[in-house]
Structure formats: C-alpha cells, structure tokens
C-alpha positions as CSV (number, residue, x, y, z in Angstrom):
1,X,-27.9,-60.9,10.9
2,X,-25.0,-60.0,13.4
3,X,-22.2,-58.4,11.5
4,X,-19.1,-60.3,12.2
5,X,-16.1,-59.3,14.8
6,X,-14.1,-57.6,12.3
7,X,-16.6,-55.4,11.1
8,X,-17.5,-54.3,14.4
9,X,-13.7,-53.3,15.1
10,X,-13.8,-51.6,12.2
11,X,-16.8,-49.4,12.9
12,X,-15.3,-48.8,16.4
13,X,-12.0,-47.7,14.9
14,X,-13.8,-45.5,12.1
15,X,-15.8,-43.7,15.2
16,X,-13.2,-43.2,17.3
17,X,-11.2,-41.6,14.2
18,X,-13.8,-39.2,13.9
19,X,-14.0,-38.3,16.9
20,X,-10.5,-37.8,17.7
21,X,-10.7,-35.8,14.5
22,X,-13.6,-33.9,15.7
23,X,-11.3,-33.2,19.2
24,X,-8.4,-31.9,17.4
25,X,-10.1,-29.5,15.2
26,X,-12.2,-28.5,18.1
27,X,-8.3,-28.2,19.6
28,X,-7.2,-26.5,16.8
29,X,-9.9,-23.9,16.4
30,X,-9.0,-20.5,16.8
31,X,-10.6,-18.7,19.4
32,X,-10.0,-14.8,21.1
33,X,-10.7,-15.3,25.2
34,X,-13.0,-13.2,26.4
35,X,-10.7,-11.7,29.0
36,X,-8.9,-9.3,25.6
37,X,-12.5,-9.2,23.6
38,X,-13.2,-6.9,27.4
39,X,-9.9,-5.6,26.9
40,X,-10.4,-4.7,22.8
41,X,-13.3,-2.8,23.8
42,X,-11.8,-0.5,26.6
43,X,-9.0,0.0,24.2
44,X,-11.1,0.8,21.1
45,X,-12.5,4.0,23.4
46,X,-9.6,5.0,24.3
47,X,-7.8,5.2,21.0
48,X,-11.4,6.5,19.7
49,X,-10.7,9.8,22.1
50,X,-6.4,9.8,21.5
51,X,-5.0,12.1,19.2
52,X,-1.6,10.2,18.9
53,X,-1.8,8.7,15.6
54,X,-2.5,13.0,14.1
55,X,0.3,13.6,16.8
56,X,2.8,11.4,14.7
57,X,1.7,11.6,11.3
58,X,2.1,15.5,11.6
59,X,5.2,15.2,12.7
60,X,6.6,13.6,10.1
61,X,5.5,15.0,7.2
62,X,6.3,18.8,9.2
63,X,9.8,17.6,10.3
64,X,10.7,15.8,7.4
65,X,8.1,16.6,4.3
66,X,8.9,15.1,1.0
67,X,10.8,11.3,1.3
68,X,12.0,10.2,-2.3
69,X,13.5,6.8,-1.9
70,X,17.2,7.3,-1.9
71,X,17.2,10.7,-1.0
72,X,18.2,12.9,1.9
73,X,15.3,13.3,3.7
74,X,14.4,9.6,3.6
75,X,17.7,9.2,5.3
76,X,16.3,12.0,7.8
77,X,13.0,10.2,7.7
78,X,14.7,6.8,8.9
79,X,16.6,8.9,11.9
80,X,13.3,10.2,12.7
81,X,11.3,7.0,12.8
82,X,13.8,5.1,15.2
83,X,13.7,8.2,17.4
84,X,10.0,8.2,17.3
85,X,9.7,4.5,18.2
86,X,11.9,4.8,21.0
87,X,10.1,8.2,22.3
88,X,7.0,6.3,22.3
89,X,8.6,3.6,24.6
90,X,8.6,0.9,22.0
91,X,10.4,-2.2,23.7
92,X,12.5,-2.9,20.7
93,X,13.4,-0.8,17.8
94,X,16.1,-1.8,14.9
95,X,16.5,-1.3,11.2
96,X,16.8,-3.5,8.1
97,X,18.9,-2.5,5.3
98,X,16.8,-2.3,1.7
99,X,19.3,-1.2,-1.5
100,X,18.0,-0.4,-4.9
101,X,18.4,2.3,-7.7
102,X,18.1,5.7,-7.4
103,X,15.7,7.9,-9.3
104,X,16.3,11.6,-9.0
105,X,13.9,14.3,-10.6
106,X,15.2,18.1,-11.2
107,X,13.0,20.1,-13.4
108,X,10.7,19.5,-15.8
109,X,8.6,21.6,-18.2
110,X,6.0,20.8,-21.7
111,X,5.0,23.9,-23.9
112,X,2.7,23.8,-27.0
113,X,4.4,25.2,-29.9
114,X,3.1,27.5,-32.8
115,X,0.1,29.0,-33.4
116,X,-1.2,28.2,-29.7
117,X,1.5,28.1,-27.7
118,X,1.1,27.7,-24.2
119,X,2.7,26.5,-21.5
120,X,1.1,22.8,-20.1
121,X,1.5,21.7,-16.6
122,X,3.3,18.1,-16.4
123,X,5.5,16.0,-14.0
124,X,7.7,13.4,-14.5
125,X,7.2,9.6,-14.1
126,X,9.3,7.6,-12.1
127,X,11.7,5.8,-13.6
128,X,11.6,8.3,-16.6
129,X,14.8,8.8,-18.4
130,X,15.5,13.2,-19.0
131,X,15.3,14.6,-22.4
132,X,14.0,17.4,-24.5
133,X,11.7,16.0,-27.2
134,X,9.4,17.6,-29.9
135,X,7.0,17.1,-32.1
136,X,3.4,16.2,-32.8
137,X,1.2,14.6,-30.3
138,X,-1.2,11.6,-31.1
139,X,-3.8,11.5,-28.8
140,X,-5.2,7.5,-27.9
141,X,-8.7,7.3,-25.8
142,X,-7.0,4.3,-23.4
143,X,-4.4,1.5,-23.1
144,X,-5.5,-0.7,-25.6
145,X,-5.6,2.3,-28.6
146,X,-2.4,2.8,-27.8
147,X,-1.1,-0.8,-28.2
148,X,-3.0,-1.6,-31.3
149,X,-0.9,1.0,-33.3
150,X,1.3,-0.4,-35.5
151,X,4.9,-0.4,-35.0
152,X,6.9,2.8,-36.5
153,X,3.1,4.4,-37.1
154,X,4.5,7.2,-34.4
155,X,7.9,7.5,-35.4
156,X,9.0,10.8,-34.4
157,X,5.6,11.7,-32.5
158,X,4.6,12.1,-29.0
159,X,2.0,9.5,-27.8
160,X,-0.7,10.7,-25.7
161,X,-3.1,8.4,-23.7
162,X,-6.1,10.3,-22.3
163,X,-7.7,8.0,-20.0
164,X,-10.3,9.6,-17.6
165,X,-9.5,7.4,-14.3
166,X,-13.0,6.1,-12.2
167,X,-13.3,7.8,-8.9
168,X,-14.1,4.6,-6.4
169,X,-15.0,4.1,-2.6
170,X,-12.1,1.2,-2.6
171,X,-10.2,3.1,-5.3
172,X,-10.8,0.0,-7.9
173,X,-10.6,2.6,-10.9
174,X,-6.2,3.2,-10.0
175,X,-5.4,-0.4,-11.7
176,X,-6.9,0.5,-15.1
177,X,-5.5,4.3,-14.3
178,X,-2.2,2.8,-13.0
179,X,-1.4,0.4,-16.0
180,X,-2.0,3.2,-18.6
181,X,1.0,4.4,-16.6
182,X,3.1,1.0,-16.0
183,X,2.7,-0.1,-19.6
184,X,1.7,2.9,-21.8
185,X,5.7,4.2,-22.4
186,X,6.6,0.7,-23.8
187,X,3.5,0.5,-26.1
188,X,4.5,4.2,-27.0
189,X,8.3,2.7,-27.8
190,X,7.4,-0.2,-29.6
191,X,5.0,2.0,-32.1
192,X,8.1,4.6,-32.6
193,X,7.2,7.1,-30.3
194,X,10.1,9.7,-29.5
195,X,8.1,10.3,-25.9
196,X,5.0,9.7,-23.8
197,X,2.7,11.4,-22.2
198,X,-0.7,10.8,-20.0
199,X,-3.5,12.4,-18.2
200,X,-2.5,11.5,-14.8
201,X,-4.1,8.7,-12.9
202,X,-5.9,10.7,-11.1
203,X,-9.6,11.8,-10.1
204,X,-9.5,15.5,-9.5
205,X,-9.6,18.8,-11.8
206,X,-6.8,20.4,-10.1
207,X,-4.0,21.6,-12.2
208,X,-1.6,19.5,-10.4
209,X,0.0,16.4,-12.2
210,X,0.4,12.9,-10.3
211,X,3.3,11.2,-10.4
212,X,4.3,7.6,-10.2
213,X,6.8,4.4,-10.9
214,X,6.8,3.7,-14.8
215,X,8.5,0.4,-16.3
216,X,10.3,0.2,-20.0
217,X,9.9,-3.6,-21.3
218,X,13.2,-5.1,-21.3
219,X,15.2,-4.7,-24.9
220,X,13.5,-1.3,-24.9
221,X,15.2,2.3,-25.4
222,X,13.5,4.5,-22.8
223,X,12.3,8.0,-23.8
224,X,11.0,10.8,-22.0
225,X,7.6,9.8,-20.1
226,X,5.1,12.0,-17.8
227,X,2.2,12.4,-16.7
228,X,-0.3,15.6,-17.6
229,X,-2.6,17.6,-15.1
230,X,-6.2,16.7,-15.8
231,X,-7.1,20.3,-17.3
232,X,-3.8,20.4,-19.0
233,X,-5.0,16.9,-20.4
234,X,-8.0,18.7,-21.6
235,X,-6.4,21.5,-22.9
236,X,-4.4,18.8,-25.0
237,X,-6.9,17.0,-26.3
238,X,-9.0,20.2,-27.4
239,X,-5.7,21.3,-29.4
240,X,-5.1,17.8,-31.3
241,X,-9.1,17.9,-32.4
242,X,-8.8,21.3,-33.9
243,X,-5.5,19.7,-35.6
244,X,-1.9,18.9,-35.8
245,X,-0.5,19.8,-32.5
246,X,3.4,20.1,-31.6
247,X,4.4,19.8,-28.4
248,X,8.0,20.1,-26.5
249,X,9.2,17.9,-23.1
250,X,11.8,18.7,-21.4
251,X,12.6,16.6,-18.3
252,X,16.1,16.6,-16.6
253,X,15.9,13.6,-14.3
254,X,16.6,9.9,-14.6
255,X,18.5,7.0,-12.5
256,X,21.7,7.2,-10.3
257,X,23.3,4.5,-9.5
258,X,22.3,2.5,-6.0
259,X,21.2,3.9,-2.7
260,X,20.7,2.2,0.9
261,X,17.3,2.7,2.6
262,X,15.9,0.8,5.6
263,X,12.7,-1.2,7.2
264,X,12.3,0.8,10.6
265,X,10.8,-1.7,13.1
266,X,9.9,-1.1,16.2
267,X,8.3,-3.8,18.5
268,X,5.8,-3.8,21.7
269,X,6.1,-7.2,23.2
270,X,4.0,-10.1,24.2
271,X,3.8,-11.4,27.6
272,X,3.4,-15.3,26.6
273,X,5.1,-15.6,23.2
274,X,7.4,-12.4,22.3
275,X,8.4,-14.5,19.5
276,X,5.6,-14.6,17.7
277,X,4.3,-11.6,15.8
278,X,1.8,-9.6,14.5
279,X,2.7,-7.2,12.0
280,X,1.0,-3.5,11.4
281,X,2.8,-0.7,9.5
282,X,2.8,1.9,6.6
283,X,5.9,3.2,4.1
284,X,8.1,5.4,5.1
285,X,8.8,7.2,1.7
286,X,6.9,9.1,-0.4
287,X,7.2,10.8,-3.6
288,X,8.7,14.5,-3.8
289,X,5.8,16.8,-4.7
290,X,3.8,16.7,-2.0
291,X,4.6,16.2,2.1
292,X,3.4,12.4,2.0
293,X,0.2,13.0,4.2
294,X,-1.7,10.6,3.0
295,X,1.0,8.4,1.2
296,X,1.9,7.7,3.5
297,X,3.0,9.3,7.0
298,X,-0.8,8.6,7.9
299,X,-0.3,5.4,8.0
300,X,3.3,4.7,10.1
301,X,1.6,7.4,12.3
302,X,-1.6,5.6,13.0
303,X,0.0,2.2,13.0
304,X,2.8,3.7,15.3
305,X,0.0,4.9,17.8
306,X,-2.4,1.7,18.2
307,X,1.3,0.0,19.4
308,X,1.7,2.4,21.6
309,X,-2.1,2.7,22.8
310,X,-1.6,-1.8,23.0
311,X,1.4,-1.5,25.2
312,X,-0.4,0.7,27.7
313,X,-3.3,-1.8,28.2
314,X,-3.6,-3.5,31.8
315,X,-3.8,-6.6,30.1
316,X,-0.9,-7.1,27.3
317,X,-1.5,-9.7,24.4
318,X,0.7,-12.5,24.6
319,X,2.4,-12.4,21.3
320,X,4.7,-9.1,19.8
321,X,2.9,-6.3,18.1
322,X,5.8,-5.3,15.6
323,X,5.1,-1.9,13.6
324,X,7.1,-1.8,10.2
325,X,8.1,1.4,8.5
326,X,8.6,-0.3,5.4
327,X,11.5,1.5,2.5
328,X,10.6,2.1,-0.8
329,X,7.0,1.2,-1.5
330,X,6.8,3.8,-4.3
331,X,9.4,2.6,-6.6
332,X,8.5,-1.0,-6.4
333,X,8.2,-2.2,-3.0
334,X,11.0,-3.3,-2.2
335,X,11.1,-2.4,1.7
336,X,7.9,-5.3,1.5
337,X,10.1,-7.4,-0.5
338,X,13.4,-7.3,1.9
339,X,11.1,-7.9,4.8
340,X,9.4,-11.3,3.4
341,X,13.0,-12.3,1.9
342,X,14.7,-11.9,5.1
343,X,11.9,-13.5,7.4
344,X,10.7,-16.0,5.2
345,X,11.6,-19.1,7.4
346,X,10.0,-17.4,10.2
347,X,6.7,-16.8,8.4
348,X,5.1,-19.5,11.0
349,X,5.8,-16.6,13.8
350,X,4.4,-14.2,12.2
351,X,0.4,-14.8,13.3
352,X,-1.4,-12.3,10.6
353,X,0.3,-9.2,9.1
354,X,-2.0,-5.9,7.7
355,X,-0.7,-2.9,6.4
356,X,-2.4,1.1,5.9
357,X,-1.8,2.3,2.1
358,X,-4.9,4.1,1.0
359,X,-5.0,7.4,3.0
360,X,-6.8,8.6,6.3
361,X,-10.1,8.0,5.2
362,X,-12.5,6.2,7.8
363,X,-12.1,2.5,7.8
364,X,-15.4,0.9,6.7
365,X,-14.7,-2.8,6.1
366,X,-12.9,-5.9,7.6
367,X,-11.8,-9.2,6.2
368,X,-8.8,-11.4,6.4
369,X,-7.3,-14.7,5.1
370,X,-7.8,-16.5,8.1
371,X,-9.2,-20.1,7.3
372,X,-12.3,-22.3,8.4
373,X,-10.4,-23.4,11.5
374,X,-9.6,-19.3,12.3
375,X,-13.2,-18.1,11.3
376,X,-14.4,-18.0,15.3
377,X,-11.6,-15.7,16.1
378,X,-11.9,-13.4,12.6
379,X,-16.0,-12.9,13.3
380,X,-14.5,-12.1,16.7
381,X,-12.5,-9.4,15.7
382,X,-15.0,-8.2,13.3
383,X,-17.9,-7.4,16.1
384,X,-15.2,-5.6,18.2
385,X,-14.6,-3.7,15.4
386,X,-18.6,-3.2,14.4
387,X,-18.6,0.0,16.7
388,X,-16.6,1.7,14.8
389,X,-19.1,1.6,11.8
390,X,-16.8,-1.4,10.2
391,X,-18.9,-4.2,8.4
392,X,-17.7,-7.8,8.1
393,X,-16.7,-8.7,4.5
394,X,-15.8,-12.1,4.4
395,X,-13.8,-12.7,0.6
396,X,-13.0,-9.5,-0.4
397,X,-10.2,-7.3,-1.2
398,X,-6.5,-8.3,-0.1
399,X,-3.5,-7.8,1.5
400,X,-1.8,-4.3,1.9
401,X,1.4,-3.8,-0.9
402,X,3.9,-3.8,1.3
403,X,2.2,-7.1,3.2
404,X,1.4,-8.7,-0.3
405,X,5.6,-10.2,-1.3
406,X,4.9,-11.9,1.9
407,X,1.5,-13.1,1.9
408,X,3.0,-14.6,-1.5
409,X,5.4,-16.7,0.7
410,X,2.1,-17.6,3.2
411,X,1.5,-15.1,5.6
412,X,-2.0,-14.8,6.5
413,X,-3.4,-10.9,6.5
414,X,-6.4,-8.9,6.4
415,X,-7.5,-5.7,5.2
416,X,-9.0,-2.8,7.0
417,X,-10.4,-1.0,4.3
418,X,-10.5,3.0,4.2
419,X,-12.8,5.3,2.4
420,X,-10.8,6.4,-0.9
421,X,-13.7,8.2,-2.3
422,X,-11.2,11.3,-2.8
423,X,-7.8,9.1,-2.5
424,X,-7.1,10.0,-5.8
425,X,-7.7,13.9,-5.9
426,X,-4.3,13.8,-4.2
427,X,-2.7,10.8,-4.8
428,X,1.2,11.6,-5.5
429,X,0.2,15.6,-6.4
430,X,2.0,18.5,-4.8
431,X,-1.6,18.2,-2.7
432,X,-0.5,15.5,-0.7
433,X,0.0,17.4,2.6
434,X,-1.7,17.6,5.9
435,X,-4.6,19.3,5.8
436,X,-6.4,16.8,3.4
437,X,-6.4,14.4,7.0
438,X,-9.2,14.4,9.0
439,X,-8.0,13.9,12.4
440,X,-11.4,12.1,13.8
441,X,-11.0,9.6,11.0
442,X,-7.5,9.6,11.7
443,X,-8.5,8.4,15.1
444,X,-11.0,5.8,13.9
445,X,-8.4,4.4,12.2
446,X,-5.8,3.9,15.0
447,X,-9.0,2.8,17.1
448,X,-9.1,-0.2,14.6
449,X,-5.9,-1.0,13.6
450,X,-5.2,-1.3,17.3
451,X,-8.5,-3.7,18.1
452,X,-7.7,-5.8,15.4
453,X,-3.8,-6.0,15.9
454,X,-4.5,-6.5,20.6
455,X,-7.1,-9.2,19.4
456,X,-4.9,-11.5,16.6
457,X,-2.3,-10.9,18.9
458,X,-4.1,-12.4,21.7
459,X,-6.0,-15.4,20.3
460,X,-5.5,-18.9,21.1
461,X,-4.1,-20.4,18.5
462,X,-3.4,-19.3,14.6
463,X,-4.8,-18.0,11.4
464,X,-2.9,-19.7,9.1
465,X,0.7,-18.3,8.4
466,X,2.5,-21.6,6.9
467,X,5.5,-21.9,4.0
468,X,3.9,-21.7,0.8
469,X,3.1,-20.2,-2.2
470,X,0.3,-18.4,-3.0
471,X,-1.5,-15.7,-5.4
472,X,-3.2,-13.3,-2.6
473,X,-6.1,-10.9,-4.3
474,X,-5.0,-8.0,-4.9
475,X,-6.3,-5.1,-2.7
C-alpha cells in the first residue's frame, strides 16, 4: 500500500535532518592536520636532545632558592620569571596581580621532657599559629581515631596522628596523607587539644619533616600545629607505648597581614588565531625549606622550554601557546584561582589548559577531557606522544591544581602524568633541591609537554572549553 504524500515528506525531511546532522558533526569533529602531526614529531626529537627545560629549572631554584608566598624571594622570583620569559624571546610577557595573607615561619623546636628527654625533629604547618605548648601526647593510628574522641577527652594534651602515608606511582596515597594534615588540627581542637602534631605526609625515613598548608574549622581557636620527621614519628610513638609521654612545642610563626604576588605569563603566538590559547605552566612559589626543585621550578622550567622549543618550529601553530607561572599554589592556590576569575568570560579562547605539579619524574601517561566530538584529535596527540614511552589512558586522573578553579568554570584539560614513585621522599622537606632531578627525564618531559601543547594548539577545531560548571576529577 503506497504511503500517502505526507508521510513521504516526512521521511524526506527526517533523512535529510540526519544527514545534515551527520555533516555538521563530521564539520565539527576535531581533527590535528597532518602537516603539525610531521611537525610534532620533528619537535619531539629535538626537545628529546635540548637541555633547556634543566637550563631554566636550575636557574631558578640557584638564583632564587626558597619562594614562600609573600616573601622576598618570591618577589625576586617574579623579577626573575619575566626576565626569563623575555630572554627566551617570548612574544609577550605581563603579570597578574594575586593578594592574599601572609604566613611567615621563624624557628621552631619539640623536646621530650623527663626521664627521656630528647630533642625531636619537627616543622611547622602552614597556616600554624606560634606558641610554646606542653604536655602529654596521645598518640591516634589515623584520621578517623582522632575524630572519634570525645570532646574535652584531650584537654590539655598534645594530639598525635601517626599515619604511615602509601608510597604510589601517581602519588594516590598524599590525599589520605594530606587530609590527616588539612583536618587533623581541628579534630585535635574540638576534642581539647592544647596542640597537634603528625608524622609528616610523607614516604621517606629521612629525618627531615614535610611541611604544608593546614586549615582551623571556622569558630575554632588555633593552636600550635606541625608536622614530625618519620623517625622522629617513630621515636614518638615508641615513647607513648612504654607510657605517659610529655612533650614541649615551640613554634614562633603565624600570619601577617596581606601580601601581593603575581601570575607571570608569558606568551608565544599563533599565526592564525593569537587569540585563542593554550595554556601550559607550573607555580612559581614554593615552600621555605628546601630550593623548590621539584615543587616546583621543574615545572615553570620545562613548561618554559617546550614554548620556547614551539616558537622555533618552521611551522608555528595557529593559536597562542601561553606559559603561566602561577602565585601561590602552596597556600591555597590562589594564583589558579585569580587566573580562572579574571579570564572566566574568555574560557571559550582558551582551547585546553595542563599544568606540571608532581615533580620531574618521566611522564608515563596521557588523557584529557576532550569530548566524543575531540576524540580524533586527543588519540592524535596520544600516538605522537607514544614514543616517548607515554600510554593513552582514556578516563583517568584530572586536571593539574592550579588548572583545576578553572576547569571548574569549563575549561577543558589533560594530564600528563609523571612518575611519583619517590615524589613524596621530598615533597616540601629541606630535600627539595636540585639534585633529586634527573635531567633526561627532565627532557622527556619538555619533549611532551611541548608535542601535546604544538598539537592542541594546532588542531582544527576545539575540545570543549565552554561556560559551565563542573566537578573535574581530581588528579
């Protein structure tokens, strides 16, 4: 039976709308030409035999050393970066101003008292009021010991949290490390404690504490909090199973007032569309024990040299490559936070964004937000990156810290994840200094931080940078 006229029109219409849908997502797919996949590959080799990421990195923690958010030498360490960028021929280099409050630490020292007295090797958390406290320590296994005591139960005591921190290839043992340190001084508060203390989130046997940013739960009085070396954590916890054990803190530190920082950004440009970017970059401030090797000079260097090592191709990508030294990742980020703030209308420009935080070590994964429509170009980017002993891994991890305020705000970003096997044997120690870098992986590093950041920035169309909000993974 014939169908009648309307019907026909109708199944007419219906194909055509399919396959002008088919057309425009065939439009809209996201491709890399094969002109910069050539180019990617003649790049990758020569980064691969540069030693210009080792070149910078060095330079900064050797010229500059220690960079505590607020302080002198991160004022130094700003001067230094916009020299550096416009020494390396960046077309573009400006600043961004980042305030927030100033943490300063002067001396700090723990004894045992009594019958086994003995000095104990400590530091500090950030954020940590000063003080001298004493008295008896009550040692809790993890985390959640310490929040199950009851309130007043350590009135007068010292609480002690002696967590043994996981060592991990992508360094997934630091968040239940990390939160013993982020929430352990209020649990500590709220049960009575007169101070805190913690092995350090750490993975090494070194007698060097780590350091790091603490929080106090609002409607909380702070009290002295810091973090113990792991044989000094040991030591501790030896001496409170034989028996009561008194202990005395004394930290002179604490907050003063407001200081001005500043996002150091320095740009190579595109030759079709300058005003679209891709962002690459690392933090510019460390904390004040070590020289911020691998915390993170390793990473503005690298970053800084796979620009460069971009702008000297024959064939230039047609959007920006725009290298961020971002302010004040240590003490909460907030050089990642004034950066997606500021450009948040502008988050359609910015084509993908990833950011070095985790060390030196080589780089042995790839992944990336980039959606159905972008997954040509990502698997692209992936095999030029294959070489380099990087596997595709589609779903995992997440953006960088610095990166993540602004994927929050929908910019898309990937991951190029390092080896952090031994991350945490230095990880905000006095330890943190040059020598822990291997300059080959160093330059395996800059090899694919500048593949990934030539290819993204060449690709014909997008990979998903809109307005919106979102919950990125965490990395």
């Amino acid at each position: 039976m014939r169908a009648p006229l309307w019907a026909a029109m109708a199944a007419v219409l219906f194909t055509g709308s399919i396959l002008a849908g088919d057309a425009a997502a065939a439009q809209r797919e996201t491709r890399i030409p094969q002109a910069a996949v050539d180019a990617a590959g003649e790049l990758r080799e020569r980064a691969l035999a540069s030693d210009l990421g080792f070149k910078i990195t060095e330079s900064l923690t050797t010229e500059v050393g220690p960079r505590l958010a607020g302080s002198e030498a991160d004022a130094r360490a700003v001067a230094w970066a916009q020299a550096k960028f416009r020494e390396l021929g960046f077309d573009k280099v400006w600043t961004e101003p980042v305030t927030f409050p100033k943490w300063q630490r002067r001396s700090e020292h723990a004894e045992v008292l009594g019958a086994s007295a003995q000095p104990l090797r400590l530091t500090a958390l950030g954020g940590s009021p000063g003080g001298t406290v004493e008295g008896e320590v009550v040692r809790f296994a993890d985390l959640a010991a310490l929040e199950a005591a009851p309130a007043g139960s350590l009135a007068g005591k010292i609480a002690f949290v002696d967590y043994v921190m996981q060592r991990a290839k992508d360094g997934a043992g630091y968040g239940p490390g990390g939160r013993v340190r982020g929430r352990g001084p209020s649990a500590a508060i709220r049960a009575g404690a007169a101070g805190f203390l913690m092995r350090s989130a750490g993975t090494d046997s070194h007698r060097m504490p780590h350091t790091g940013i603490t929080r106090f739960d609002e409607g909380l009085t702070p009290v002295p909090s810091a973090a113990l070396s792991a044989p000094d954590a040991d030591q501790l916890a030896r001496l409170t199973a034989r028996g009561a054990t008194r202990v005395r803190v004394a930290l002179d530190c604490g907050w003063d007032g407001q200081a001005t920082s500043y996002n150091v950004i320095g740009e190579i440009r595109g030759k079709g569309k300058p005003d679209e970017v891709v962002i690459i970059g690392g933090h510019l401030d460390s904390w004040d024990q070590g020289t911020g090797a691998i915390d993170d000079a390793a990473g503005v260097g690298l970053t800084m040299a796979a620009a460069k090592l971009i702008g000297q191709s024959k064939l230039r990508p047609a959007r920006t490559v725009r290298v961020i030294a971002f302010a004040n990742e240590e003490q909460g980020l907030y050089g990642g936070k004034a950066y997606a703030d500021k450009h948040a209308a502008d988050v359609r420009k910015h084509q993908i964004g990833a950011e070095s935080d985790f060390g030196a070590g080589r780089i042995y994964a790839y992944s990336s937000s980039a959606p159905d429509y972008a997954q040509a170009a990502d698997k692209q980017i992936a095999d030029a990156l294959a070489p380099l002993g990087i596997e595709h891994t589609p779903g995992k991890g997440g953006p960088g810290p610095d990166i993540g305020p602004f994927a929050a705000k929908g910019l898309a970003w990937a991951r190029l994840a390092q080896d952090g096997s031994d991350y945490f044997d230095y990880h905000h120690t006095p330890d943190d200094t040059l020598d822990k870098i291997d300059p080959k992986a160093l330059a395996q590093n800059v090899a694919a931080y500048a593949v990934f950041a030539y290819l993204a920035a060449s690709a014909d169309g997008d990979f998903g940078s809109a307005p919106k909000q979102v919950s990125p993974p965490e990395e």
